[in-house]
C-alpha positions in Angstrom: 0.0 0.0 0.0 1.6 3.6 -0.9 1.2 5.9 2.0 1.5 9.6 1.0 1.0 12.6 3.3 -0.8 15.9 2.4 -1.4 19.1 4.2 -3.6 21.9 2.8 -3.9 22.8 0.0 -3.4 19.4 -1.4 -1.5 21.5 -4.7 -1.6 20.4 -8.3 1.9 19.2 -8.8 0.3 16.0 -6.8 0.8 13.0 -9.6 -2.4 10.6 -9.4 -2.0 8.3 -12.1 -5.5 7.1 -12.3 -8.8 8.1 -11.4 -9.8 7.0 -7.8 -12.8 5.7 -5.0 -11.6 7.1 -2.0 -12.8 6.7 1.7 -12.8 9.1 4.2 -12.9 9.4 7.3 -10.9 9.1 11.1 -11.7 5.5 11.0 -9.5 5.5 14.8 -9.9 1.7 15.2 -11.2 0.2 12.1 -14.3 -1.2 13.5 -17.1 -2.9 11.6 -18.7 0.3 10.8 -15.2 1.8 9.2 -14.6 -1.3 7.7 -17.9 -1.5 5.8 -17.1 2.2 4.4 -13.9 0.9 3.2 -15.1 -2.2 1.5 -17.6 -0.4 -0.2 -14.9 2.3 -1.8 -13.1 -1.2 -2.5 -16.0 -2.3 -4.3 -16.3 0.5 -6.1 -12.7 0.6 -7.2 -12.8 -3.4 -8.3 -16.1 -2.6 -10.5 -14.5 0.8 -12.1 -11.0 -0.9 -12.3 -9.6 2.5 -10.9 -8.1 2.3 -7.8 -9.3 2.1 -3.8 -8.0 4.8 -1.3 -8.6 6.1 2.0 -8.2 9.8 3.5 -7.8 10.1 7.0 -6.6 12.3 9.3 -3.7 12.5 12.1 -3.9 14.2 14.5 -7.4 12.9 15.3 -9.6 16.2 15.2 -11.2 15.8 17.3 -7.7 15.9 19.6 -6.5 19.2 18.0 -10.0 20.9 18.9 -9.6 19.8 22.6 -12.4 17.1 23.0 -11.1 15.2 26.1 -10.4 11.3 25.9 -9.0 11.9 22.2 -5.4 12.4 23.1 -5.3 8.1 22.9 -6.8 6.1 20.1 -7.8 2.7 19.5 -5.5 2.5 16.8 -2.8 4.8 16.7 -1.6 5.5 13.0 1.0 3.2 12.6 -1.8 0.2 13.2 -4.2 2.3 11.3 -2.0 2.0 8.5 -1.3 -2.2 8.6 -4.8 -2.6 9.1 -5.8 -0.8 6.1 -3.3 -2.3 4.0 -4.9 -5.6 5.4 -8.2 -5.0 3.7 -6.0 -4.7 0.3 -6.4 -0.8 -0.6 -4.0 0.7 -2.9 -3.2 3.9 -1.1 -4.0 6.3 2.4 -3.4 9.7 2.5 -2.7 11.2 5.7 -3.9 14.8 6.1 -2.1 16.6 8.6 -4.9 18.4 11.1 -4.2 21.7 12.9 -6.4 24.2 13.6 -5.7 26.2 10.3 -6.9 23.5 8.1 -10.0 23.1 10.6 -11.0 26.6 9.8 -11.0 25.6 6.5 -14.5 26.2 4.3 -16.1 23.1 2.8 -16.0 24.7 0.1 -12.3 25.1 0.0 -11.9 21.9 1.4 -13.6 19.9 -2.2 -11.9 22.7 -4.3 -8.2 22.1 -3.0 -8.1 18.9 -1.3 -10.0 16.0 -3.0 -10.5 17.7 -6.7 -6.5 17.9 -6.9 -6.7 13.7 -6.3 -9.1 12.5 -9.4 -11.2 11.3 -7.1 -14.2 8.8 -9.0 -16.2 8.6 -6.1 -16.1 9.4 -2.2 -17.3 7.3 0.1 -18.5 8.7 3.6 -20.6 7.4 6.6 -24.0 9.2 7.3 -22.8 11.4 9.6 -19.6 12.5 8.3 -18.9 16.2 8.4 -16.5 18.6 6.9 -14.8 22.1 7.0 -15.0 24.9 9.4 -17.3 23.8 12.6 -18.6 20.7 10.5 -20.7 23.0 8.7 -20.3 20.9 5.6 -22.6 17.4 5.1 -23.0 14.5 2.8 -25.6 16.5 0.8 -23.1 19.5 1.1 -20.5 17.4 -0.5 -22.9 16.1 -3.2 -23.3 19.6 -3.7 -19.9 20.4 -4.3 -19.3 17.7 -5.9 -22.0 17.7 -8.6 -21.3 16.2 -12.4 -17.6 16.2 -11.2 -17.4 12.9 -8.5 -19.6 10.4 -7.5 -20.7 10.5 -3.7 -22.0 7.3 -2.0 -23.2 7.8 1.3 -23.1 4.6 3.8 -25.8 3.9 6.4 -25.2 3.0 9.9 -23.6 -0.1 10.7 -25.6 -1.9 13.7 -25.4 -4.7 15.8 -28.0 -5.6 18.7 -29.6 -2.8 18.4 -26.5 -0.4 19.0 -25.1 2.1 16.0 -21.4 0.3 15.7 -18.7 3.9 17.1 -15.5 4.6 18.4 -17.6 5.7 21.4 -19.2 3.5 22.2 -15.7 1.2 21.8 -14.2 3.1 24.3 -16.9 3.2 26.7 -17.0 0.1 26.6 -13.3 -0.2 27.1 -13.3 1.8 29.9 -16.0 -0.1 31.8 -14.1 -3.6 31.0 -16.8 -4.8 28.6 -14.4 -6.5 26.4 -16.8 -8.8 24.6 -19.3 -5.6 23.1 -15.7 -4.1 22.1 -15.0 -7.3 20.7 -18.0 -7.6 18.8 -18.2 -3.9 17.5 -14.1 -4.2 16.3 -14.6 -7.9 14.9 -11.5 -8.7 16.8 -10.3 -8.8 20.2 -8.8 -5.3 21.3 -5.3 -5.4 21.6 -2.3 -3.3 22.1 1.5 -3.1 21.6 4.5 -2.0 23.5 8.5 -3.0 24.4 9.2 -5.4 27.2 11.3 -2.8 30.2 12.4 -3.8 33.2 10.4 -3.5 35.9 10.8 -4.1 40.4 11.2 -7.9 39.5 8.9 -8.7 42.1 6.7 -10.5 40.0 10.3 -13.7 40.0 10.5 -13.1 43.5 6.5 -14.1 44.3 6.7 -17.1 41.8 4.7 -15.5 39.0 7.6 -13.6 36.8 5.7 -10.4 34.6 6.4 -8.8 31.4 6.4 -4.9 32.0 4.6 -3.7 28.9 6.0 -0.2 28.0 3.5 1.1 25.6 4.9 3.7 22.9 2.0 4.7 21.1 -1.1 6.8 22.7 -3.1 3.7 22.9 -6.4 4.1 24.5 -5.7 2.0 27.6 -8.6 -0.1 29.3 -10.1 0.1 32.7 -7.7 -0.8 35.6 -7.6 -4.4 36.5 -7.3 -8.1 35.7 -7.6 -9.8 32.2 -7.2 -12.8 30.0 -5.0 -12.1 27.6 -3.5 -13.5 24.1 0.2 -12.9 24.3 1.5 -13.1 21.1 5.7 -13.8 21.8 8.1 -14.7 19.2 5.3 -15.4 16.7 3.0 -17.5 19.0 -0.2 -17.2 20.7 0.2 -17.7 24.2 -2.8 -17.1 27.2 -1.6 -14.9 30.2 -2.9 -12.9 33.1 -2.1 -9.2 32.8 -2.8 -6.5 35.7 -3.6 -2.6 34.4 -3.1 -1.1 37.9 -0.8 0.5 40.7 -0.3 -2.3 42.3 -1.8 -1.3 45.9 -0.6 -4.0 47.7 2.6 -3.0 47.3 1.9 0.0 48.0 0.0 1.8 44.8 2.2 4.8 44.4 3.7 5.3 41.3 1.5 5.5 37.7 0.0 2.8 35.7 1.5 -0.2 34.8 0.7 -2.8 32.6 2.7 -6.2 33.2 1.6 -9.4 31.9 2.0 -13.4 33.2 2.4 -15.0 29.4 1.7 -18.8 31.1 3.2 -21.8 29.5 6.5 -19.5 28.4 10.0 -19.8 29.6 12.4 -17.3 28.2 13.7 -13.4 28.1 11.6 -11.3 26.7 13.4 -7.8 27.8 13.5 -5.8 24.8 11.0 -7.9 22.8 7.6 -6.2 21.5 5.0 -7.9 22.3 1.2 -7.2 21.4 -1.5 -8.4 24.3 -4.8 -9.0 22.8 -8.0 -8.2 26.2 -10.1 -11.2 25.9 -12.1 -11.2 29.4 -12.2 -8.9 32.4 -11.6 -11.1 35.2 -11.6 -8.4 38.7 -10.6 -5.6 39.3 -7.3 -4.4 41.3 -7.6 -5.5 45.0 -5.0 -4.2 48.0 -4.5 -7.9 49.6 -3.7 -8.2 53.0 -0.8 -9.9 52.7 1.8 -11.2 50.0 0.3 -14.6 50.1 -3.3 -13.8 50.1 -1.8 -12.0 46.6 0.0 -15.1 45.4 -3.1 -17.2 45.7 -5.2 -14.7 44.2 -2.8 -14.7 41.3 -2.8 -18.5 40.9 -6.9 -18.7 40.6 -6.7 -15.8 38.1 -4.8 -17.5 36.2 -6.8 -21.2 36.2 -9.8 -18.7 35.4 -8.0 -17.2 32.4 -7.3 -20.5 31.3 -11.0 -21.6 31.4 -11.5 -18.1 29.4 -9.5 -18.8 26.6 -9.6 -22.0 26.5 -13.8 -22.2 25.7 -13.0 -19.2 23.6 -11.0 -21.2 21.2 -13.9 -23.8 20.8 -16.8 -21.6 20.4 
């Protein structure tokens, strides 16, 4: 997938060598809902043999205008990227977002961002919006757009009732409902970070931890205990990892995410190591003693291997 970055105006001197269905949006996670706007701009592209892109945005807006909880995403760029690469399109343009291009008109936004890209036909959710204070629409852009690009608007996509949403994902994050995230992302959430040294306390209890040292502004779930899918070395292993301060040993300090990866023998300082949330087991607890800890620890972990294990045959 070519990756090419644009900041406003996109310019003329641009060279698109073929006409284009492009998708647009933040798409921060690639849920179901994204997911189905992209596949229809793939659609689109495979029918019109022209090829499939995708425009998105980084910073999120939503960030740059000061919307609290948006400084972390579900999917920071990086994974935004491999994901969309994933569903097989041909190219993502990044727009770079500051506040000058959010002041930007619609109008100025169709004449000198997407006409510069030959664009056959956008692709848009229902409620996408555009230019200065989102004053632009779908049927703004149709507007715009008239006798010079297609403009296919998707519906919502829902499931049990609920309109599929980033929201609503991270909500649902944030209250340890991993299996509605699961459901609304069509894959277990997950993030990725470098394996740091920690206290070592975990060796000196019996049950050694990977400190998980997380680079990118993932959006990080409620404190607490979960089954995880550890995935080391290029295998899928089940562990136990604690989002917490660690109150029995005090709980000063911030946030730390370590991980138990069972079943695994082996140094993993330095290693990157993506931990996919399967279950919410408790939350974090201030034991009364080391041992009432350790054998809290040790039925966590039979319970996360009766989790994953009747996951894998469902």
């Amino acid at each position: 997938m070519q990756t090419i970055h644009l900041s406003f105006p996109a310019g003329t001197s641009i060279d698109i060598p073929e006409a284009q269905a492009v998708a647009i949006g933040d798409f921060d996670g690639v849920h179901l809902g994204h997911q189905d706007v992209i596949h229809h701009a793939l659609s689109i592209a495979r029918r019109e043999s022209i090829a499939s892109a995708i425009m998105t945005f980084d910073p999120h807006p939503r960030e740059v205008l000061g919307l609290a909880g948006y400084s972390r995403y579900l999917a920071p760029l990086p994974e935004r990227l491999e994901r969309f690469a994933a569903l097989g399109v041909d190219r993502t343009y990044i727009v770079h977002f500051d506040r000058a291009f959010a002041s930007v008109s619609p109008e100025r936004f169709v004449e000198e961002m997407l006409m510069p890209l030959r664009i056959h036909t956008v692709v848009v959710g229902f409620d996408f919006t555009f230019g200065h204070k989102g004053k632009g629409t779908v049927d703004t852009l149709r507007e715009l757009g008239r006798d010079r690009m297609q403009v296919d608007v998707i519906k919502p996509f829902n499931l049990e009732g609920d309109k599929v949403s980033s929201t609503l994902i991270r909500e649902s994050l944030h209250m340890g409902h991993l299996e509605r995230a699961e459901r609304f992302l069509g894959r277990y959430y997950s993030i990725c970070g470098t394996v740091v040294h920690g206290e070592g306390r975990g060796s000196t209890i019996g049950v050694p931890t990977a400190n998980v040292e997380v680079a990118m502004p993932y959006v990080i779930p409620k404190s607490g205990v979960y089954a995880v899918r550890a995935h080391v070395h290029g295998h899928i292993h089940a562990g136990v990892m604690n989002i917490g301060v660690k109150p029995t040993f005090g709980g000063a300090g911030p946030e730390v995410l370590e991980v138990h990866v069972l079943d695994f023998k082996g140094n993993l300082y330095g290693e990157e190591l993506r931990v996919e949330f399967v279950h919410y087991l408790r939350g974090e607890v201030r034991f009364g003693s080391v041992e009432e800890l350790v054998a809290q620890i040790q039925q966590d972990i039979e319970h996360a291997r009766k989790v994953l294990s009747d996951k894998r045959n469902e």
